[in-house]
C-alpha positions, 0 to 999 in steps of 0.5 A: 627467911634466916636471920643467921650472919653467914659472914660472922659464920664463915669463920668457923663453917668449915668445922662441921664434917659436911660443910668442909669435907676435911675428913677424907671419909666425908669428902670420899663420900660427897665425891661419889654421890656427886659423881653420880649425880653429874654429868659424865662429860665435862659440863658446866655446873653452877653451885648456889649458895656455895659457902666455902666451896667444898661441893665446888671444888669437887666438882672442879676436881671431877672436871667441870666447869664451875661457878659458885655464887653466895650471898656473903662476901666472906663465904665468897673469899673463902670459896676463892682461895679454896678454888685458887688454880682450878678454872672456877669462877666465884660470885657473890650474889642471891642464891634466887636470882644469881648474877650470871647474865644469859649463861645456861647451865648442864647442872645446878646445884643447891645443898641446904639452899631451897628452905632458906628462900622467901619464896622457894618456887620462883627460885626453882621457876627461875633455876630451870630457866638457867638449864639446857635442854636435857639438864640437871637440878640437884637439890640437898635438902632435909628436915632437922629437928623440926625445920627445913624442907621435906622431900615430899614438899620438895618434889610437889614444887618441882612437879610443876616443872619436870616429871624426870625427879630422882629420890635418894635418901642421904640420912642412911649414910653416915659417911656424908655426915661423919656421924649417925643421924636419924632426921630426913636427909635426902636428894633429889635430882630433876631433869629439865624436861617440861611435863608432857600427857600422860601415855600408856603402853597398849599391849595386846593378848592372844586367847587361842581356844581349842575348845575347852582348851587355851594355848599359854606360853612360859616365859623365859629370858625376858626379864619379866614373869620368867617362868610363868605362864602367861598369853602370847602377848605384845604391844602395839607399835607406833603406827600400828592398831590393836588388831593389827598389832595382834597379828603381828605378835601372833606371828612372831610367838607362834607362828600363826597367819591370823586374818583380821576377820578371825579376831574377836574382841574378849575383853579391855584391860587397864593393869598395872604390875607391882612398882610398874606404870600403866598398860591398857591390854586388849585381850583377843580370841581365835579359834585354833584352826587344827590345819594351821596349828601353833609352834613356839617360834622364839624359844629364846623366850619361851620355854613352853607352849601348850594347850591348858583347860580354861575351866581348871587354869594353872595356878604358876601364871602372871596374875593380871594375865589370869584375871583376864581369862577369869574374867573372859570366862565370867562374861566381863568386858572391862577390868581393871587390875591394879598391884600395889608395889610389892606384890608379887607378878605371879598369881597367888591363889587365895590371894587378894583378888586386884581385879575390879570389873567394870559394868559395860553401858547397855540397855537391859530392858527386856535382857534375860536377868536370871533363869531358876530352875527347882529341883527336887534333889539339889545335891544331884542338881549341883553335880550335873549343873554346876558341871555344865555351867561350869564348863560353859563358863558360868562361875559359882555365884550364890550359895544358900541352904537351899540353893545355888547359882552361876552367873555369866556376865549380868545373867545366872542360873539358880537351881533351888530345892524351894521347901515350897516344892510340890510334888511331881517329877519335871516333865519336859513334854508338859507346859512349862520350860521345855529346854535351855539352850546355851552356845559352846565355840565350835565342833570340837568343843561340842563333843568334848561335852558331849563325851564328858556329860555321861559321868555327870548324869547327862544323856544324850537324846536323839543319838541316832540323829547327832549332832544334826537332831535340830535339822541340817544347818543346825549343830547341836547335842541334846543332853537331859539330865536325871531329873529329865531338864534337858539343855540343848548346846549348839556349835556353829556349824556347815551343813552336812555334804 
């Protein structure tokens, strides 16, 4: 609490530049800062803790209607004779409790006010008690050397009220001071309306596969990422479901009639943009069906729409969008990918990875944890392994003198030239590991890696009988690699007619 006479300083109060605003400057800049925190309409403002009036009057003088209430009788007579004509009204009374009956208020306003009072968040408790609906808190407040209320402090107390508060640093301008400063000066503006459950947008993300192939779109237009590559996306609106959200969004970017049951969940997203909120994203695929293929239905905001290899990524994509194909190709099922401000939208290779995968609940008793091949000749291995996993999804996950590894999800795949190899060949027919046999999405991508093996050492076994080699119902190639390992790849399929 002050032990400062504010009558004995009535006097001579209006002698600071700030206080009496006599300098044009001063009270020009006080004017539009004020301007912009009040309401465009006429409304009704109180002013606590008015002193002589100089906040007052230019309230008045923008069209308001004023009150002004102040513990001291001379402050109070000196904000009178200054207000004289405008419709004001002045009162002498505790800034903490002002003597305004059951009146509401469009606007209260306190300047160097809050960190005088013996307990600052009744005040405030009682001061958003005097607004409407809608209203506005403005507080001037600061810190000078050493004393006074700081910003942060002044937002937590109004936290427990609103969480509509505006900062705006004051220091900065020395026309408001008629002079430089170089202490904490600031404003804040609270709007009374009560603190509600936290919410996220949904939004939701189309992975269109064409076999080793994904479909992105460049946005343009929007405001937001323009020039990047990114998902066709959206968000969910009120009263819709995630999927049937994704339909919908599907429709409108690309022109395509998805049914619920070609939907697949990829993965679950938390993001957050640099200086932006919170989104949950659902990412989904589909596969692209070559009788209904994709258009760019609104040009307006897309400039491009084409087919890119999953496995080889542009780098000129929206980051957390490239982190959920990462991750989709990795096995995860749930990121989190969180800039701080900043940062920039776009993907940045080499850049600080944001993305943090969560592991999934699951019972992993009895689950394959990792498969580990020796090899005799590890170059040879890497190029033809580390070709196919690679395609198939697997990411490069150890490294060692005499190894490597790929890992999907929480299982890999070691090849390893042990130096406790004995000789001999590997040889498929004999006991032991005859083949592994990993899943590929469709035909379409089946004889893609069919055609590209051959330039990576792979053969196909069993041409003459390909792709039917496992028997009518079952789509598959059989590749062997030049050590004789053999993988077995399989597609969905029908039978042949």
């Amino acid at each position: 609490m002050t032990t400062i006479d504010w009558d004995a300083a009535a006097g001579s109060f209006d002698e600071e530049p700030d206080h009496g605003l006599l300098d044009p400057a001063v009270r020009d800049a006080w004017a539009g800062r004020l301007e912009s925190w009040l309401p465009a309409t006429r409304g009704d403002v109180l002013d606590l803790g008015c002193g002589t009036g100089s906040l007052s009057l230019l309230a008045a003088g923008q069209g308001h209607r004023v009150t002004a209430v102040d513990r001291s009788p001379r402050m109070a007579e000196k904000a009178r004779a200054k207000l004289a004509g405008t419709g004001a009204e002045v009162l002498v009374g505790d800034a903490a409790r002002p003597p305004v009956g059951e009146r509401a208020f469009d606007v209260v306003v306190a300047r160097h006010v809050v960190w005088l009072l013996p307990d600052p968040a009744a005040a405030l408790e009682h001061w958003f008690g005097l607004l409407k609906p809608g209203g506005r808190l403005v507080l001037v407040e600061g810190v000078w050397n050493g004393t006074g209320l700081s910003a942060i402090t002044l937002t937590a107390l109004l936290s427990a009220h609103t969480e509509r508060i505006h900062h705006e640093d004051l220091a900065s301008d020395s026309r408001l001071w008629g002079k430089k400063v170089d202490d904490e000066r600031y404003a804040l503006v609270a709007r009374a309306m009560p603190p509600h459950r936290h919410t996220e947008v949904v939004d939701v993300h189309l992975i269109l596969r064409r076999g080793p192939d994904v479909l992105l779109a460049r946005r343009s237009n929007t405001g937001y990422a323009d020039g990047l590559l990114h998902l066709p996306s959206g968000h969910a609106e009120d009263g819709e479901d995630v999927r049937e959200a994704m339909i919908r969004e599907a429709a409108e970017e690309t022109g395509l009639d998805l049914d619920p049951d070609e939907l697949r969940v990829a993965l679950v997203m938390q993001h957050r943009g640099p200086g932006g909120g919170a989104r949950m994203g659902w990412f989904f695929v589909a596969e692209y069906d070559p009788e209904r293929p994709p258009r760019n239905a609104e040009p307006e905001k897309c400039s491009e729409l084409d087919w890119f290899p999953l496995a080889a990524l542009p780098d000129d994509m929206v980051a957390y969008c490239r982190a959920g194909l990462d991750g989709y190709r990795s096995g995860e099922r749930f990121l989190i990918h969180w800039h701080r401000d900043g940062e920039p939208v776009a993907y940045v290779p080499g850049g600080a990875g944001r993305a943090v995968a969560l592991p999934a609940a699951e019972e992993t008793t009895g689950r394959v944890h990792h498969i580990e091949l020796w090899v005799a000749d590890l170059a040879a291995a890497e190029r033809s392994w580390g070709w196919l996993l690679g395609r198939l999804g697997h990411v490069p996950y150890q490294h060692w003198a005499h190894g490597r590894s790929w890992r999907r999800g929480s299982a890999y795949v070691v090849l390893e030239q042990s130096p406790d190899l004995v000789e001999g060949a590997h040889d498929r027919r004999r006991p032991g590991l005859n083949h592994l046999a990993f899943h590929v999405a469709d035909r379409a991508a089946l004889d893609a890696l069919t055609a590209e093996a051959p330039a990576y050492g792979w053969r196909l076994l069993f041409p003459d009988r390909h792709p039917y080699a496992g028997g009518d119902g079952h789509h598959a190639a059989y590749l062997e690699d030049p050590a004789g390992f053999e993988v077995e790849l399989v597609a969905a399929s029908r039978p042949r007619p």
